[in-house]
Steps between C-alpha positions, in 0.01 A plus 500: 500500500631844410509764758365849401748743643356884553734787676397797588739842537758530812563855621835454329328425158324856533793695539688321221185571301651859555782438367525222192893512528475330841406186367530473078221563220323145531524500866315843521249354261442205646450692865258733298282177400474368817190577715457183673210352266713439228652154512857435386305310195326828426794706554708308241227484251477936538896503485523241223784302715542288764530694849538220769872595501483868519230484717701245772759756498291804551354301806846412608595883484170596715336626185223258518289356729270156382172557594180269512236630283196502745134525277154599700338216620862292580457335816807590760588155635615664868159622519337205382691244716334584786124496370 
């Protein structure tokens, strides 16, 4: 089973968005794509490459956060353990 990855924006990511230098032209545009909807498969379909790698990195340089996309009606299962 493939995993669907989603990140969302760290702090860091918003200043570099700031400043494009900071982290390289496909960086910055990846970081600008990101909204933590997207999914990594979504991403590299907008990009028109393959982002797992750049993305890993940006994570690994506190660029990037994953995030679990959470839709109405999704039952919490803390909350629901207990009922």
């Amino acid at each position: 089973m493939t995993t669907i990855r989603r990140f969302m924006k760290t702090p860091r990511a918003w200043e570099a968005l700031t400043r494009p230098d900071l982290v390289g032209r496909e960086a910055h545009t990846l970081l600008l794509m990101v909204n933590g909807r997207r999914s990594s498969l979504e991403l590299s379909a907008l990009l028109g490459q393959d982002i797992d790698d750049l993305a890993s990195t940006l994570e690994a340089g506190g660029y990037l956060k994953e995030t679990e996309l959470r839709l109405p009606g999704d039952v919490d299962e803390e909350s629901s353990a207990g009922a």
